[in-house]
C-alpha angles and dihedrals in degrees: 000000000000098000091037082063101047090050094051082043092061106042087051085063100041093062088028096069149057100258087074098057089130091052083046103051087047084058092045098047091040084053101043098081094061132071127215090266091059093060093127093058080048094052089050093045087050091047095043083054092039084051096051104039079050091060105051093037090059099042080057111047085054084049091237081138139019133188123182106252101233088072095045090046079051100047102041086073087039085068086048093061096036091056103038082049091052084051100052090051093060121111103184124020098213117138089261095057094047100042083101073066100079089050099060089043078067110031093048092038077065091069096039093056085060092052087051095052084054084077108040102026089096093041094055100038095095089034116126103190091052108154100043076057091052097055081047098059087040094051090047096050088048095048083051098055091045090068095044090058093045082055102054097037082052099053088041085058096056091040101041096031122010103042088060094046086052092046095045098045096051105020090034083221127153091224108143131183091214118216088238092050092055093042091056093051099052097041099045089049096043079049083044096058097031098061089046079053097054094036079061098039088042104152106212 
């Protein structure tokens, strides 16, 4: 249980910090697109990358597969783009045109979950209870990613929704952050810093 704990504990820490801000902006750009009242189709787009970054970090710390860290360190801000790009060709943001949605959540988690078993490969690697620490680091980082959606459905609650109810209420103003408006934003700036982030980590 000790070492169950430890592990949670670090994959909490590892989403829960600045130094994933490439695993973060994928969340944030992955979760844009959706409004509080959408949280199951959240829940099932969390579950679809934490399958997937499972997977391969699992696959990684066994040494079943092995990619050289500079191109996973490449490709984590390429789904960035890729997906902020997907969101700013949406027209409507209705559950049909976003079930490509769920695809990308477990293709890209793939590659994330090579860029998770960079941190913990060499502290697992004399460890005799492996796979109990594994589930803990993946708990940890879900549990992490859990409150950073709740985070960013909540702000988009008080930006998209609640900040018109409150002008209008009290300016009687037909001021309106539009959807389309917050999921731009988020979506240019996280393109913004992903592709700084690939122009440094460029491969070749």
């Amino acid at each position: 249980m000790g070492d169950f704990k430890f592990y949670f504990s670090t994959g909490w820490e590892h989403i829960i910090s600045w130094e994933a801000l490439d695993h973060l902006l994928f969340i944030l750009v992955l979760s844009s697109i959706y409004l509080i009242k959408n949280w199951r189709q959240v829940l099932v787009l969390v579950t679809a990358f934490t399958i997937g970054h499972s997977l391969t970090l699992a696959l990684a710390v066994y040494e079943i597969i092995r990619i050289p860290d500079k191109w996973v360190e490449f490709l984590i801000p390429c789904t960035i783009v890729c997906t902020a790009v997907f969101n700013l060709a949406q027209r409507e943001y209705d559950a049909k045109n976003l079930r490509f949605n769920y695809l990308m959540a477990l293709v890209f988690g793939l590659i994330h979950g090579m860029g998770f078993a960079n941190t913990i490969r060499f502290m697992m690697a004399k460890d005799q209870q492996i796979g109990w620490s594994l589930f803990g680091f993946n708990i940890g980082l879900e549990a992490g990613q859990v409150v950073v959606v709740i985070i960013i459905l909540l702000i988009s609650l008080l930006f998209v929704t609640k900040l018109n109810v409150f002008l209008n209420l009290f300016w009687n103003t037909k001021f309106a952050i539009k959807r389309k408006w917050w999921v731009w934003s988020i979506n240019i700036f996280s393109f913004y810093l992903a592709f700084r982030m690939m122009m440094d980590r460029w491969p070749f």
